[in-house]
N, C-alpha and C positions, 0 to 999 in steps of 0.2 A: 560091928556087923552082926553079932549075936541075936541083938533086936531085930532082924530083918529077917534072920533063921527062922527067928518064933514066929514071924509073921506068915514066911513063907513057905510055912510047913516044917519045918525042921525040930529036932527034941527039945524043948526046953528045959534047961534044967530045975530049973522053981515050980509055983502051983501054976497054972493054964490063967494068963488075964481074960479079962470080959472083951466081948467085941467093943463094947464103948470105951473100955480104957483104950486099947489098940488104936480103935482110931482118935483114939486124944492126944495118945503118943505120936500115929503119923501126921495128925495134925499141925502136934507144936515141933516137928521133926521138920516139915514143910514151910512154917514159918522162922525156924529161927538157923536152918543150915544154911552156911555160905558156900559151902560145895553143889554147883550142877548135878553133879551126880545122886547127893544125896539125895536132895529132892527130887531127880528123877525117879531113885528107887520107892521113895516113900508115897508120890502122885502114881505109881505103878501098883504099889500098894492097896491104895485107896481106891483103885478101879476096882480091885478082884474083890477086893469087901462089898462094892457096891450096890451089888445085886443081892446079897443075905443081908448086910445091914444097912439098908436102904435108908431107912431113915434116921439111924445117925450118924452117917455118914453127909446127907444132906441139911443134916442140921449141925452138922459141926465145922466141914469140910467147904461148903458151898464159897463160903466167901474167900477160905484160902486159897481155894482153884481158879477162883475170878483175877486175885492177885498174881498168880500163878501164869496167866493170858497174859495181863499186862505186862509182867518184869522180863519172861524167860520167850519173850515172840521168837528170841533167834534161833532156838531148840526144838524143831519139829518136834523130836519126842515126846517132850516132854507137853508139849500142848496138846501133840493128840490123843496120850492120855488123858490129863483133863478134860479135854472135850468128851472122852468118851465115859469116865465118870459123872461128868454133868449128865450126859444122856441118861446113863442106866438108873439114876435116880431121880427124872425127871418122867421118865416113861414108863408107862404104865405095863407090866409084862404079868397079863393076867393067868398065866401059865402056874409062875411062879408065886402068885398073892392068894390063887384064890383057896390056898388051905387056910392059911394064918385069914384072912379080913375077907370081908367080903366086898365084892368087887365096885359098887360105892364108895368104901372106905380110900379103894386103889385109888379112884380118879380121883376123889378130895385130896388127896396126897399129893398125886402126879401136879394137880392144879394149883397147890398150897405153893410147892416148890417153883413154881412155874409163875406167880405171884410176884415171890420171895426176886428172884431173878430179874424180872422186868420194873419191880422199885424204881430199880435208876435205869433211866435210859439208855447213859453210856455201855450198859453192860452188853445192850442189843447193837450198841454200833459196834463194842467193840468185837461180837461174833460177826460183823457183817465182815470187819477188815479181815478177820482168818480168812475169808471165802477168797481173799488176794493171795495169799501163796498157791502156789502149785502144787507142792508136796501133796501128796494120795493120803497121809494120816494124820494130814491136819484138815484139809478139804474137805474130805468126803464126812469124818464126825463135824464138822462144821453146819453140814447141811442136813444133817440127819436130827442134829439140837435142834438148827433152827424150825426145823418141818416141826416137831415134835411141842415147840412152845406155840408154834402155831396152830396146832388141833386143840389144845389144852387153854389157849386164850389166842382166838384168832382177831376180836376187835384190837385189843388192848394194847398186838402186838403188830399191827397193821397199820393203828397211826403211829409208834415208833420210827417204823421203816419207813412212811410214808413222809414225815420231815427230816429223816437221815439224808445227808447228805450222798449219794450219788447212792442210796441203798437200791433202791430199785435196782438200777442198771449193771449191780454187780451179782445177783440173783441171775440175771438174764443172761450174762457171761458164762454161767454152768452149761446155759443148751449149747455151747458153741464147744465144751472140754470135750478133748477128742477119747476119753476113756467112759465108756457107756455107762459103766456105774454111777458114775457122779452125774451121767448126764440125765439117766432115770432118776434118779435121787432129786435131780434139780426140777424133774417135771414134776414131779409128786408136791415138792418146795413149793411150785409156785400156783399149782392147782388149791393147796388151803391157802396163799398170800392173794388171791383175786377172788377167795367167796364171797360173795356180796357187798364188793368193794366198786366202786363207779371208776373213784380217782385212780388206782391202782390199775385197772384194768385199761385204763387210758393207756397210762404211762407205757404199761407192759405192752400194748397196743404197738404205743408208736414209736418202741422200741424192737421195731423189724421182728417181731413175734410171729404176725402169721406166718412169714417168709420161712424165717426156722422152721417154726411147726409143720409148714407142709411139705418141707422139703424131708424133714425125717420120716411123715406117713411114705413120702414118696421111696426112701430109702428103703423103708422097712416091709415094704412091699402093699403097701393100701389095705384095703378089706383082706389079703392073703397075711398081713403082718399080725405079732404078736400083741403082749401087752401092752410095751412102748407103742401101740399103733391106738390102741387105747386110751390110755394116758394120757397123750396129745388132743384127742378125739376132746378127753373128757374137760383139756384147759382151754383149747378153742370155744366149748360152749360157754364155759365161765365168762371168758372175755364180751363173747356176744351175746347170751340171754338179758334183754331187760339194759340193753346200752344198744340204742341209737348211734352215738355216734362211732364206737367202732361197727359198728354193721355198716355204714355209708361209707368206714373208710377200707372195710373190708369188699364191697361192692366197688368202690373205686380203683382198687388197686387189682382190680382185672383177676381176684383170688376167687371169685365164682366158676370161671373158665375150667380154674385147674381143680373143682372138684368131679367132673364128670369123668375121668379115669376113672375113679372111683367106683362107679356103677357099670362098670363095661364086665359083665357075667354072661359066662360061654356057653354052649347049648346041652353041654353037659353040667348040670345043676343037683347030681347027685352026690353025698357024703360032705352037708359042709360042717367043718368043724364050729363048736362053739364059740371059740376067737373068732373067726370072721361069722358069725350069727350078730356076738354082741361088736365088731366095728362096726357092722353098714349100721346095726340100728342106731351107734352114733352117731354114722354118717347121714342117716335120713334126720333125726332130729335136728343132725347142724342145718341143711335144706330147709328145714320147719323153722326154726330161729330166725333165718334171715327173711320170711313169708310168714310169719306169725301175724293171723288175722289182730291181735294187741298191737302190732306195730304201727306207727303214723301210716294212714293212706299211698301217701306220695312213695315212701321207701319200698312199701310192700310193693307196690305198681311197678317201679324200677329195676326193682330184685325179681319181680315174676317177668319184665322185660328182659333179662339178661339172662334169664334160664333159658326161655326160647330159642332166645339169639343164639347162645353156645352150644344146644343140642342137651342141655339137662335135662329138658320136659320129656324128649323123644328117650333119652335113656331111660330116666325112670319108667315111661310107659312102656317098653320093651322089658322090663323085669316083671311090670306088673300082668302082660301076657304071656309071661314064661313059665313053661311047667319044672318041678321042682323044686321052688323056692319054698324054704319053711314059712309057715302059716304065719308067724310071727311076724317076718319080716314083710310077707305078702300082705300085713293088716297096715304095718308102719309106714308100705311105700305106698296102699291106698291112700294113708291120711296126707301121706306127706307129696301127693298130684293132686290130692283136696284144697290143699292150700297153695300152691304153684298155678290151681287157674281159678280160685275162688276170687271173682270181681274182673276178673280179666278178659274181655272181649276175644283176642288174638288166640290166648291159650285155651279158653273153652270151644271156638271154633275148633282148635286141632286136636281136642279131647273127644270132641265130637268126631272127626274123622277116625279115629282110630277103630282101626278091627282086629278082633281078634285070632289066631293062624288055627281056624276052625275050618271046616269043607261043608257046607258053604261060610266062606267070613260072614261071621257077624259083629256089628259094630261092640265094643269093647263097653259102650252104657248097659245092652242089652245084655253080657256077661256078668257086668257084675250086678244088676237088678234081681239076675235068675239065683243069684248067691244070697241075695238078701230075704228074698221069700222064702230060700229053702229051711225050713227048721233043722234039716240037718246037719248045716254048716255051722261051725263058731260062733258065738254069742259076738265076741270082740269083733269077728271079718263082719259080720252082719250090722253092729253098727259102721263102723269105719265104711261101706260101701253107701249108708246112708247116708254119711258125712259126704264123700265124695258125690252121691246125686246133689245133695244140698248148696255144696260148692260151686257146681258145674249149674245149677238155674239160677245161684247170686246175683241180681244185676243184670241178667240176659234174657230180655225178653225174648231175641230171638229163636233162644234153646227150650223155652219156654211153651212158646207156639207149636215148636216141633214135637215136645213132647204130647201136647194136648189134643195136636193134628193126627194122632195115631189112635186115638181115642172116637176120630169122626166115623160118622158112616162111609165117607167117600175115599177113604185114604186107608181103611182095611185092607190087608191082604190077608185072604184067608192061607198062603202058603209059605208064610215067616213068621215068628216072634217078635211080636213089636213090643215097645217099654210100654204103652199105654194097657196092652195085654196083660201085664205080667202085673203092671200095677191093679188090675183091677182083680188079676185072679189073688191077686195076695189081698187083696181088702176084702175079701168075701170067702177067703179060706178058713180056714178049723183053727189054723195055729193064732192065738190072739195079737203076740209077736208081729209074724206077719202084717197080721191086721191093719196094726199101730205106726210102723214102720211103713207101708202101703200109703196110710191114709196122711200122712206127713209127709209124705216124699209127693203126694198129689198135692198136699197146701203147698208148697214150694214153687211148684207150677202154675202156679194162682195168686202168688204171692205180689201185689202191687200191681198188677195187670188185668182191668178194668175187662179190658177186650179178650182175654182168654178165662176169664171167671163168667160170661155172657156165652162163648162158643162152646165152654163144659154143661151148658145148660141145652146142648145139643144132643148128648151122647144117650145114646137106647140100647138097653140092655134085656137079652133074651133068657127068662129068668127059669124057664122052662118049655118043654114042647105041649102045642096049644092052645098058651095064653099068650096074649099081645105085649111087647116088651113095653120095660116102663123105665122109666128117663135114672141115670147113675144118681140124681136129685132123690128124687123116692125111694130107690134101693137103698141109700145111705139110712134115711129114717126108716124103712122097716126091717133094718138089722137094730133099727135103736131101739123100736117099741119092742122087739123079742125077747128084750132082759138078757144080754148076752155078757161076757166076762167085762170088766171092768176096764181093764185096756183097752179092750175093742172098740168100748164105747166112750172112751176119754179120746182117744183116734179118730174117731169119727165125729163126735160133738167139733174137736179141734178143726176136720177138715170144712165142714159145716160154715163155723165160726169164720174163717179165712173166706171161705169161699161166698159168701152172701154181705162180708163187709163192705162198709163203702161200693154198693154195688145193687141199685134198687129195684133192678129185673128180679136179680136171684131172690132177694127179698119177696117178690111178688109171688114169684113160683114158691115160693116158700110156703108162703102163704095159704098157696091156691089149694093147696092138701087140707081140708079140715080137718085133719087126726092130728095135725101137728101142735097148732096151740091147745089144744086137749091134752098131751101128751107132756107139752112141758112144762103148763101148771102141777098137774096130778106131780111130774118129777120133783117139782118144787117146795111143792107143799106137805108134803110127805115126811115123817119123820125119820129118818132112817139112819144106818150106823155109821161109824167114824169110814166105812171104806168107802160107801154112796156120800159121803159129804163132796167131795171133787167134783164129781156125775151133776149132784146140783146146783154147784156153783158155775160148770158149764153151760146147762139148761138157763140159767137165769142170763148167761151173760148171752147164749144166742138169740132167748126173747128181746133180752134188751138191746142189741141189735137190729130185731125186728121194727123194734119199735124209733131207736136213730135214723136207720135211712129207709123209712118206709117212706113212700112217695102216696101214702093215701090213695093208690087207684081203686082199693077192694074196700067195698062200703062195709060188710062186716069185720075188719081187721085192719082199719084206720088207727091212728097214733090216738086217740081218744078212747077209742074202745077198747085196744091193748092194754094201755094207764088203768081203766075203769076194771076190767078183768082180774087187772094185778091184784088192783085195791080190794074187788072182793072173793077173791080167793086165795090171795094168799098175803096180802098187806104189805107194805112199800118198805116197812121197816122192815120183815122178815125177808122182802128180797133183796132190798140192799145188804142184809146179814149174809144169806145164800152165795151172794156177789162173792164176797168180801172171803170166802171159803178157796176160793182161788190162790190166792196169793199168801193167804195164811198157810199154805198148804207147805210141807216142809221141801219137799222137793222142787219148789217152785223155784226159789231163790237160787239153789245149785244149778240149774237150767238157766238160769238169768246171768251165768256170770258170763261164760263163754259159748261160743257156737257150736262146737265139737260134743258130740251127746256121747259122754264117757258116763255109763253107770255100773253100780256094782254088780248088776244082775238082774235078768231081766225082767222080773216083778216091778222093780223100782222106774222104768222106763215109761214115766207119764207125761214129761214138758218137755217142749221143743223151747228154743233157744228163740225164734223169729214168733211165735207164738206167743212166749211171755211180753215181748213185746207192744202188740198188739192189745194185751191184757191192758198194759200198764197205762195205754191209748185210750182205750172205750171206758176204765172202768170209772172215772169219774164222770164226765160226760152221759153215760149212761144214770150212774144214779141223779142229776141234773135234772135229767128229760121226762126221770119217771114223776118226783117231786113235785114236778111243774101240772099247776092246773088249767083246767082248758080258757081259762078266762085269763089268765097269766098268756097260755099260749096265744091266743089272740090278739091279746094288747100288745104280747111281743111282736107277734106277727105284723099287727098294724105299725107298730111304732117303727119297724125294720123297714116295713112296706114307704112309711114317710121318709124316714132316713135315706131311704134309696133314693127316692124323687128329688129330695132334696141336693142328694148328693149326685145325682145325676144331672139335673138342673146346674148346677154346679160346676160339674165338670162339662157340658155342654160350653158355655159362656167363656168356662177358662180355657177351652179347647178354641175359641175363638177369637178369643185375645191371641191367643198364641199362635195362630193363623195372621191375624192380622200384625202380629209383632214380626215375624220368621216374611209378611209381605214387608212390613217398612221396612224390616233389616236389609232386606232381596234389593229394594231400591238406593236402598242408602251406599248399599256396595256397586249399585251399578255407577251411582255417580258419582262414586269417591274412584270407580274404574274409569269411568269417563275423563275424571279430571287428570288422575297420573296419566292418560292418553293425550290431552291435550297439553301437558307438560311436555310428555315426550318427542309430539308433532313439530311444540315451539322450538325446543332444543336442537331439534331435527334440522329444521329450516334454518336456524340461528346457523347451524354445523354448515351447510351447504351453502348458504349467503356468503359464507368466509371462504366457503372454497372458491364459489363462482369471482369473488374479488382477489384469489391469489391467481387464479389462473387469466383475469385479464388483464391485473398488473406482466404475470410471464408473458402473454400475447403482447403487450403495449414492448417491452425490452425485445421480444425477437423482433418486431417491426423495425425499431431501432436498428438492432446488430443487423437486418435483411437488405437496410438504408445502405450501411457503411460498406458493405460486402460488395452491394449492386456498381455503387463508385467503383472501387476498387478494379473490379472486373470491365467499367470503361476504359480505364486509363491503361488496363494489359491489352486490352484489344488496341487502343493504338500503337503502342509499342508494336503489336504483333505487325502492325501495317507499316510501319517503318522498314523492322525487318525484312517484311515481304521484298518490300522497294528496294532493300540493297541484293536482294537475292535477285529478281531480277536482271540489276544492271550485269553484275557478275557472268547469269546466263546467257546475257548477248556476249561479252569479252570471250565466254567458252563457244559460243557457234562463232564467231569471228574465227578462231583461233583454228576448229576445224575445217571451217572452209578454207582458211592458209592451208593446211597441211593436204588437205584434198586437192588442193593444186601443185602441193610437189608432188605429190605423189603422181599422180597425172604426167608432169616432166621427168620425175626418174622413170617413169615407165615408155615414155616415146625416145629415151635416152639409150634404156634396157633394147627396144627394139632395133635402135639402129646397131648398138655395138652386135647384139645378133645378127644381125644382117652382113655386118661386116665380117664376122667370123666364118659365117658360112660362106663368104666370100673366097677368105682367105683356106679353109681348108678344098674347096673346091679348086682353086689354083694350084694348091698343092700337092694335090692326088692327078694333075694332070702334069707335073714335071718331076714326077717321081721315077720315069721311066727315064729321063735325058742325063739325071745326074744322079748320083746317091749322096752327094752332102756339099758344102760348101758355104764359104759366111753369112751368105743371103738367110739360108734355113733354119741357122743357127738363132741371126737375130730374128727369125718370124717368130720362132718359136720360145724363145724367154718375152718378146710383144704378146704371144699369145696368154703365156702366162701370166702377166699381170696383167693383162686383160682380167682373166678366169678369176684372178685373186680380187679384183677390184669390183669384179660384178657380183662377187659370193659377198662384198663387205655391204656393196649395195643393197642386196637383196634382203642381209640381215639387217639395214636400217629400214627398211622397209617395212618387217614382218615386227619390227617393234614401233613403227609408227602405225602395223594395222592396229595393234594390240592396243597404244593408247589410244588409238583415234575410237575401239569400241569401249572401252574405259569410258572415254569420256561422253560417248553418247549415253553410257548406262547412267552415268551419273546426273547426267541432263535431264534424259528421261525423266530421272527418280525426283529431282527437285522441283522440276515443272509439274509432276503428281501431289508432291507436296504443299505446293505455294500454293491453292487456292483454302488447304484446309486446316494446317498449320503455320504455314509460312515462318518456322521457323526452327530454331534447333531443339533436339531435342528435352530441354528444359525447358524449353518456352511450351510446347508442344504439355510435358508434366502437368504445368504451373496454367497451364490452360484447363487440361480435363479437373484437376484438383477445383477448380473453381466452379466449372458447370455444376459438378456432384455436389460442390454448399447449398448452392441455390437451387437445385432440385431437392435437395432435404428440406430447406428452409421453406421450400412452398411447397412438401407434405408434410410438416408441420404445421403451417399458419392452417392448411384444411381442417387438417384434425382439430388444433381445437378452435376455429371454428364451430365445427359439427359438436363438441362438446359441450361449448356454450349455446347451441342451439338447445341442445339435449336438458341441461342444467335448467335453462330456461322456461323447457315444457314439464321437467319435472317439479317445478317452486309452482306453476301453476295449478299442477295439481292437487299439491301439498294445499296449496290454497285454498281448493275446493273442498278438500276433506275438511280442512277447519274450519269453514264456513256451515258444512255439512256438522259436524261434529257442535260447533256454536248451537245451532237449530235443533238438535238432537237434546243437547243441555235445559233449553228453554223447555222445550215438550217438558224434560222430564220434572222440570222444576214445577211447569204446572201440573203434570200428574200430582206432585206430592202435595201441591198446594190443595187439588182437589180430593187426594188421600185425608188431609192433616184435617179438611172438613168433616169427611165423614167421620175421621176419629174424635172430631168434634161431637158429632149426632149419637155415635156409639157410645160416647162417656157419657150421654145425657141417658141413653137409654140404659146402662148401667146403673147408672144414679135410681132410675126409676125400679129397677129390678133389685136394686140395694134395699130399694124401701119394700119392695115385698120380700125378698128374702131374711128381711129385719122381723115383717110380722109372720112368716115360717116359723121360724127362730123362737120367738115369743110364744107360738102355739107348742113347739115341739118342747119347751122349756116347762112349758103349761104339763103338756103330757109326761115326763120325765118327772117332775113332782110329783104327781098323780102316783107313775108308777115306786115312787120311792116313797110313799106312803104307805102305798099297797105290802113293801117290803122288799121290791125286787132291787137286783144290784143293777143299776144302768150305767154301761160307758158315759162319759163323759167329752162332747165335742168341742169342748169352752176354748181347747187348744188350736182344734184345726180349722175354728173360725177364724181366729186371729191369726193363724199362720197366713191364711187365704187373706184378710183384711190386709195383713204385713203387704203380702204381695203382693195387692192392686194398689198400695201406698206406692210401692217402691214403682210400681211400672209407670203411674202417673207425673213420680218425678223426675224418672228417665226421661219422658215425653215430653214435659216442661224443658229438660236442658235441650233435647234434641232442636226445641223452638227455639 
């Protein structure tokens, strides 16, 4: 342990070794101990030297630290040692180098070592597997080397990891370690592992990256949050600058929505710290990335659709009329509403609504135009607000109009600020700034819009008290002849140029000033120094202008006499040279990359971005038109003029073919509609023929069944009269039988009469010898005679009151069968089996009606069916001879084609005649050889259409 004394500071007792023996000793101390421990002391060793002897330590050490990973993975310690000796001699710690080297010599170093490493592959996967444990002192130097190989060689180290197996995905497991440091350490990790990586930035994409990402801004408190709010900021741009398709899968996944927290800033805007200064300008940029006028069309249109939609556009503009905001951020959220409605119909409508929270509101264009004119404001707000004008008339004619309609006599108001106001006091003001910025932000307004480059030829301008105003057209040109700054006059040459292109009114009025073509020869011809070279390459390019769409209506400053002018005063050669001064110009090309006018200051502010454009348009064409002699112009003219006729000739004919083909067609479907009609008719009738034949086979069977029924119901009806017959007999035996009992009756009653007679006999006798005796035999027997008497007339009387009872029984019953017999006659099944029968046969004859009446129906409908197809027959023939009489005249037309063949054969010959001629002369002539044969093709093919159709 002695050797570890010396190492670790303790006396030695010998002379002091060198730092390179030391680490030769912990080297072969590291390589050949079988003790853990030892080697732990000795890789603990090799850290603290690390940093003094840097490089030999990394030149001796390096690879026994790598063996060191591999053998001892189960010994945190001792790995995060070594990792963190790798570090210290692989990073550059300019702190500590820059007395000894100088600070070149450091990063050769850092990068030599950093080389040495990445050799072998394995060595990068095998730092990727440390990033798998969880230990804090193996982890966290794990990700601290890897960041650190990846500044120092980020290609070399980026397709390692990029065909590592699951490397990617175990980087991205760091945002998720619930201990901050590793989690920052791993944003930093993967902000250099997606620098200008496509694949990588995929990958890290569609590994739930934004998700993370923005859930930590959200953590960390947004624009309020610190570094990590940063950090983040700065790996989401990586992922999206210059990658498509995570922008569309960033726009998919509904991640636009959750940036507008972001810009939610309260009405107190005073004291922002510099952390939240530089997140929002991260946050605006990110805004800018996914609307980057570089992006495809379609994406940008979807991404500026879904700002709207969620209230992005409204927040930003609500920052951008807020007071308070630093200047900075107030230039970056102009650019970045510049490009959220540059091309966008819906958002420059609602950019257009905006006002600003002034007394009176005024709209939010007319705020920031009054920013752009002012010299007083920022060079940077004052472009960025030009940008934003720029944006906001991209594509929209109708912002366009409105700008220019402020600019009329009728639509002034003498008691507001209109933009048309502000733009004209800035093009005519002191500052040249102003001027340039002014007279661009009106070509914009002009820009592809025929009809508001004609209505600016309206505007009247009161130049003084006095004199009669003269049109914004002349005011332009006599700030040009006064020899004013150079800006002013590259601005205005610019507005000019826009404004009279493609557009042969303005041209004329151009014209109509005789100082004008005086003005821009003299400019042209002139020799002057490298700063007026611009100035003339303008002037040349707005004569030549003059000269492309002049319409010839002014007899002195026709396309002939312009060419002739050139030629002698200043020579074709020397103005296409003057031309050509344009674009040689070094700032032309800076302005030609992107739209966004960033310059370094505002001297250098001379090209517009839609303006080079336009350059790039005219300037051949123009040298073309000057070249060209008037006898050249004429033959072209004539040969154009034949061309026409021919080609109008041409398409007359074929316009008539095609008439006449779109009529055959029109027939041919009407009889091919005709025929599926008369298929469907037939099938129709076919259908109903079968039915008419099942339904009178059913009619033929119920007749049948109605036959057998009818029987049936004779032979119950006799039966029923048999019955009757015995019911009868029966009813005489029952009146017989009452008439008997109505004659006893009759006799017990003149019976009942006498025995009463006789009783009152006897009690009348008896009430007269009641006084002679009071009893004796005699009385006795009257009186037991009496009582069965009494007994026998009471038995009487109850056979009596039950012979009334049957005797009216049986008249009821009499009664009831004699009501019976003429309508049943018979019992009550008979009586069933009777009504059961009427009910068939009243169904069965409202059945045979019905379909009678069905087959009458059937019957009247085939006949009609009949008459359609008869109708429908007749309607065929017409049509057959229409086309008989069609297919003649296509007859007559082919001949008069034929005839029109042969003169447009000897066209042809003439114009082929002329086309020599002119390529004799030298001129280049299109060639028609193609689109005659195309045309011949085509009346080939439509003749043997016509053929089959015979």
């Amino acid at each position: 342990m002695n050797f570890f004394r010396g190492v670790m500071g303790g006396q030695p007792a010998g002379p002091q070794p060198s730092g390179a023996e030391t680490i030769q000793k912990l080297c072969d101390r590291v390589a050949s101990s079988t003790l853990l421990e030892d080697r732990r002391d000795a890789v603990r060793a090799l850290k603290s030297l690390s940093k003094k002897y840097r490089l030999e330590v990394g030149t001796q050490a390096m690879n026994h630290l790598l063996q060191i990973l591999q053998t001892d993975r189960s010994d945190s310690e001792i790995i995060g040692y070594a990792l963190d000796t790798l570090f210290n001699i692989i990073c550059n710690d300019e702190e500590e180098e820059q007395d000894e080297n100088p600070q070149k010599q450091v990063d050769d170093l850092g990068v030599q070592f950093t080389d040495k490493l990445i050799q072998e592959p394995e060595n990068v996967t095998l730092l990727l597997t440390m990033l798998e444990e969880f230990d804090f002192h193996v982890r966290w130097p794990g990700v601290k080397l890897l960041t650190i190989l990846l500044k120092n060689q980020c290609v070399q180290l980026q397709a390692i990891i990029l065909v590592s197996p699951m490397g990617v995905s175990r980087l991205m497991d760091l945002l998720a370690d619930s201990r901050e440091v590793i989690r920052n350490d791993g944003l930093l990790l993967l902000q250099q592992l997606t620098k200008n990586n496509a694949a990588i930035q995929k990958i890290v994409a569609f590994e739930n990256a934004f998700e993370r990402l923005l859930d930590i801004i959200t953590e960390e408190g947004s624009s309020d949050g610190g570094i990590v709010v940063e950090d983040c900021l700065i790996l989401l741009l990586n992922l999206l600058r210059n990658n498509s398709s995570n922008q569309n899968f960033f726009k998919e996944g509904s991640y636009i929505q959750r940036m507008k927290p972001w810009f939610e800033v309260g009405d107190d805007n005073s004291g922002w710290s510099a952390q939240k200064v530089t997140n929002l300008h991260l946050m605006l940029q990110l805004v800018r990335v996914m609307v980057s006028p570089t992006n495809s069309p379609g994406a940008t249109a979807s991404c500026q659709k879904s700002m709207f939609q969620c209230g992005l556009l409204q927040q930003l503009c609500t920052i951008l009329m807020a007071t308070g905001v630093p200047a900075d951020i107030l230039t970056e959220t102009i650019n970045t509403v510049s490009e959220v409605i540059r091309g966008s119909q819906v958002n420059q409508d609602f950019f257009a609504s905006v006002n600003a929270p002034s007394n009176p509101p005024r709209p939010a264009i007319v705020v920031l135009l009054m920013s752009m004119v002012n010299e007083r404001q920022p060079f940077v707000l004052r472009c960025a607000v030009l940008y934003c004008f720029q944006c906001f008339l991209y594509r929209n004619q109708k912002g366009q109009g409105e700008i220019v309609a402020t600019l009329l006599p009728s639509t002034i108001d003498a008691n507001s600020i209109s933009a048309g106001q502000l733009l004209c006091g800035g093009l005519f003001s002191a500052d040249s700034l102003s001027n340039w910025c002014a007279a661009v932000a009106l070509a914009h307004a002009l820009q592809d819009n025929l009809t508001q480059k004609e209505q600016l030829l309206r505007v009247q301008l009161a130049t003084s008290l006095g004199k009669p105003p003269v049109s914004l057209l002349q005011q332009c040109t006599n700030i040009l002849s006064q020899g004013s700054k150079v800006q002013t006059r590259v601005g205005l040459l610019m507005l000019l140029c826009t404004w009279i292109s493609n557009c042969p009114i303005a041209v004329t009025h151009f014209l109509h000033n005789q100082e004008n073509v005086p003005f821009l020869t003299g400019q042209i011809s002139e020799n002057l120094g490298e700063d007026e070279r611009l100035v003339q390459g303008l002037c040349a390019l707005l004569l030549g202008i003059c000269i492309y769409h002049n319409d010839n209506s002014l007899e002195n400053y026709t396309k002939e006499k312009l060419k002739q002018l050139i030629e002698k005063r200043i020579g074709k050669e020397n103005f296409v040279e003057k031309l050509s001064f344009i674009t040689k110009h070094e700032l032309y090309s800076r302005a030609a990359q992107k739209p966004q006018p960033v310059f370094p200051s505002p001297e250098q502010m001379l090209f517009d971005h839609e303006f080079t454009k336009l350059v790039k348009d005219l300037e051949g064409v123009i040298t073309k038109a000057v070249h060209k002699s008037s006898e050249e112009e004429k033959k072209e003219e004539e040969t154009k003029k034949t061309i026409e006729q021919h080609d109008s000739i041409v398409t007359q004919y074929k316009e008539l073919i095609r008439e006449q083909d779109s009529q055959l067609q029109e027939l041919r479907e009407q009889v091919s509609s005709m025929s599926s009609q008369k298929e469907l008719m037939q099938s129709s009738l076919a259908q109903q023929l079968s039915q008419i034949q099942q339904h009178k086979d059913q009619y033929n069977l119920l007749k049948l069944k109605l036959g057998k029924d009818s029987q049936g119901q004779a032979g119950s009806q006799a039966d029923g009269a048999q019955v009757n017959g015995l019911q009868t007999e029966e009813l005489g035996q029952l009146r017989e039988e009452v008439e008997e009992l109505r004659r006893q009756q009759a006799t017990l009653h003149s019976q009942l009469g006498e025995k009463e007679t006789l009783i009152s006999t006897l009690r009348s006798g008896s009430s007269q010898e009641a006084g002679d005796a009071t009893g004796g035999p005699v009385n006795t027997d009257m009186t037991q005679e009496l009582e069965a008497l009494r007994s026998q007339i009471q038995s009487q009387q109850a056979e009596i009151s039950q012979l009334q009872t049957e005797r009216t029984e049986l008249l009821r019953r009499a009664e009831a069968k004699s009501s019976e017999a003429g309508v049943a006659g018979g019992s009550s099944e008979d009586s069933a089996l009777l009504a059961d029968l009427e009910g068939r046969l009243a169904a069965q004859t409202s059945e045979t009606d019905r379909l009678k009446a069905e087959v009458q129906g059937l019957t009247e409908g085939r006949a009609g069916m009949e008459q359609q197809l008869a109708s429908a027959t007749s309607t065929v023939a017409i049509l057959q001879a229409e086309k008989a009489k069609l297919q003649g005249e296509l007859q007559e037309s082919k001949k008069e084609q034929d005839d029109l063949l042969m003169l447009l054969a000897d066209q042809d010959q003439k114009i082929h005649s002329l086309k020599q001629k002119l390529k004799d002369l030298g001129e280049a002539v299109d060639d028609d050889d193609d689109l005659r044969d195309q045309t011949d093709d085509d009346y080939d093919e439509e003749e043997d259409d016509e053929e089959k159709d015979d």
